[in-house]
C-alpha positions, 0 to 999 in steps of 0.5 A, a space after each residue: 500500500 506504501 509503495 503504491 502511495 509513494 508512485 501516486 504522490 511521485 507521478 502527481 508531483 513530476 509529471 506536471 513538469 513535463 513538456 506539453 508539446 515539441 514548440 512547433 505543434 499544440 492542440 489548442 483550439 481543437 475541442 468545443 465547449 471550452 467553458 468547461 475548463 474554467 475554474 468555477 470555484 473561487 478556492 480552486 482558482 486561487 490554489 492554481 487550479 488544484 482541486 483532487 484532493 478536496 473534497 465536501 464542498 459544493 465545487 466537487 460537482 465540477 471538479 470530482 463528483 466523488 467529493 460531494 460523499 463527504 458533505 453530511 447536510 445540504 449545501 449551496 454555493 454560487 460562484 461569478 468569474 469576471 472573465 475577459 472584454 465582458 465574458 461572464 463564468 457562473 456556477 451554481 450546484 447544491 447537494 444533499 445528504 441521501 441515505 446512510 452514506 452517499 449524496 445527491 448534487 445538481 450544478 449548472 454551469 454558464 458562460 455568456 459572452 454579453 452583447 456582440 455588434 454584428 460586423 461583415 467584410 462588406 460592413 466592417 463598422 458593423 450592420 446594426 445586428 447584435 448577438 450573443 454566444 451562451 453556453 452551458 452544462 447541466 448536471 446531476 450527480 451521485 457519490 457514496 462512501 464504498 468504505 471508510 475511506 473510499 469514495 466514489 461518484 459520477 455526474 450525467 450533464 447535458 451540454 450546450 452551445 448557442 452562437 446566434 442562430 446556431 446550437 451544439 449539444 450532448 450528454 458527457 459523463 464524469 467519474 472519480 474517487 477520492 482515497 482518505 489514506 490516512 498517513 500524514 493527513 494525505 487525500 488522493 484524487 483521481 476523475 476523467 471529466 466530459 466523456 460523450 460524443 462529438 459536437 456540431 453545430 445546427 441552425 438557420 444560418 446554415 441553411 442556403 437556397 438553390 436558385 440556379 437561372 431557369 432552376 430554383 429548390 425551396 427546400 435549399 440546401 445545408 451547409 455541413 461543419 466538422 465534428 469537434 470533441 468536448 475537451 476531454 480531461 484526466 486529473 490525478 492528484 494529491 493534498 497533503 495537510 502538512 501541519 494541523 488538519 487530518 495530520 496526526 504526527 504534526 497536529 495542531 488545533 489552531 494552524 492547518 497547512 495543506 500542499 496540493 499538487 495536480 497532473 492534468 491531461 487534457 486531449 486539446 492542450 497535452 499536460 499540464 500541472 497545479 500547485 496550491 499552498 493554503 494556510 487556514 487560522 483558527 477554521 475561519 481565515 484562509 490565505 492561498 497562493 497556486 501556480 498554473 504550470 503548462 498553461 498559455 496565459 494563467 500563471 499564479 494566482 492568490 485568494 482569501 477565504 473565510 468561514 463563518 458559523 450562525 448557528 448550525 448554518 456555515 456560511 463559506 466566502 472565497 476570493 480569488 485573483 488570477 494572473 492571466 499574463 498579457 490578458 490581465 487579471 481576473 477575480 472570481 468569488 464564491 459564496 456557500 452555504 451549508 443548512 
């Protein structure tokens, strides 16, 4: 069990820092619904985008469906991500406790591209038009404890493009399993996200009319597109509370200190990689720093967090601030309830 411990922990922690193409080929651009692949928690943003080795909180749904076992009562929490040139990301998920071990979730992702001035090569100034792209996915979720330090879970989502006139969509799976090891307060993670068939692209717009002199079809011909994949992601990784927290060896009741490390793979930008650093005080104030390694603009990011209790109601505010290079920064929060 040790041995196979130390090779999870070693492939999470090194393979990030492989190369993720030879520098004259990348994949970018070659799946749809891109918008799957934002952070869409606040915690996670500014812990690099590390997210494997959490689990009980609401973003799990997202991230690892198998996480959503822990949370012991209903949860609720809404996330907003001030994107770029008015591109909006929000999350909103709740889940609740089902029977002795397991839980229920229900998410919705939205990405929404705001208003868009219609422009031609004949009308480069604009024609008046306006438009606008919304994309979103739909989920319901399913975990239970398998042992006491097993999980295991699965979401079912229903994806959508709208551009214009123009619609693309399917059904994708997610699974994964989060691992309680037990030494020094270690949590494994490990999901395969948006497995499901290719999306194209169907409206009006693609519809053009025959007319041919002497010759004229109503019903018109259809323009045909390509096929494009969902973005295709495996995550594996690990969170370590290195003082306080679950860690038994250097315990603590007032500083908990976790490392996380993350290897990602995803079929339209090769390997990437995550590291967080989050320092907690007293259960209520959080500092976080992460970095994004192999990713094309995202670099470090940094976030506060705070947790507050009123009554038996727990109530969760997160920050976060994202260096997206030559695009800026971006912030995103997160607010959640536990009832």
């Amino acid at each position: 069990m040790k041995k196979l411990l130390c090779l999870f922990v070693t492939a999470a922690v090194l393979a990030p820092l492989a190369g993720q193409d030879d520098g004259e080929f990348t994949k970018g651009g070659t799946s749809a619904a891109q918008f799957l692949k934002f952070p869409v928690d606040a915690r996670s943003s500014s812990l690099g985008g590390t997210h494997s080795g959490i689990y009980g909180d609401v973003a799990s749904l997202h991230w690892n469906p198998a996480g959503i076992a822990a949370i012991d009562r209903f949860a609720l929490a809404v996330s907003y991500f001030d994107l770029f040139v008015g591109i909006k990301h929000s999350f909103l998920g709740f889940v609740t406790k089902v029977g002795g071990s397991g839980a229920i979730g229900i998410s919705a992702i939205v990405l929404s591209s705001g208003v868009i001035e219609e422009t031609t090569i004949d009308e480069p100034e604009g024609t008046g038009a306006i438009f606008s792209v919304m994309n979103y996915a739909l989920g319901l979720s399913y975990a239970r404890y398998m042992t006491q330090w097993l999980m295991l879970g699965a979401t079912v989502k229903y994806v959508r493009e709208d551009l214009w006139h123009e619609t693309a969509q399917a059904v994708a799976v997610d699974i994964g399993s989060v691992l309680e090891t037990g030494i020094w307060g270690m949590k494994l993670g490990m999901s395969v996200s948006n497995l499901g068939p290719d999306m194209t692209l169907e409206g009006q717009d693609l519809l053009l009319p025959l007319e041919q002199p002497g010759f004229t079809d109503a019903r018109g011909a259809r323009l045909k597109t390509e096929a494009w994949p969902l973005p295709w992601r495996f995550q594996a990784g690990v969170a370590v509370d290195i003082i306080g927290g679950s860690n038994q060896t250097f315990s603590s009741d007032v500083s908990r200190v976790t490392v996380l490390s993350q290897y990602e793979e995803v079929n339209d930008a090769g390997t990437r990689g995550n590291f967080g650093i989050e320092y907690q005080w007293n259960k209520m104030v959080s500092i976080r720093t992460g970095y994004f390694s192999g990713y094309d603009t995202a670099r470090l990011s940094y976030g506060l967090g705070g947790s507050f209790s009123m009554g038996t109601n727990q109530l969760q505010l997160d920050y976060a601030l994202v260096d997206f290079a030559r695009l800026g920064y971006v912030h995103q929060t997160t607010l959640g309830v536990k009832f």
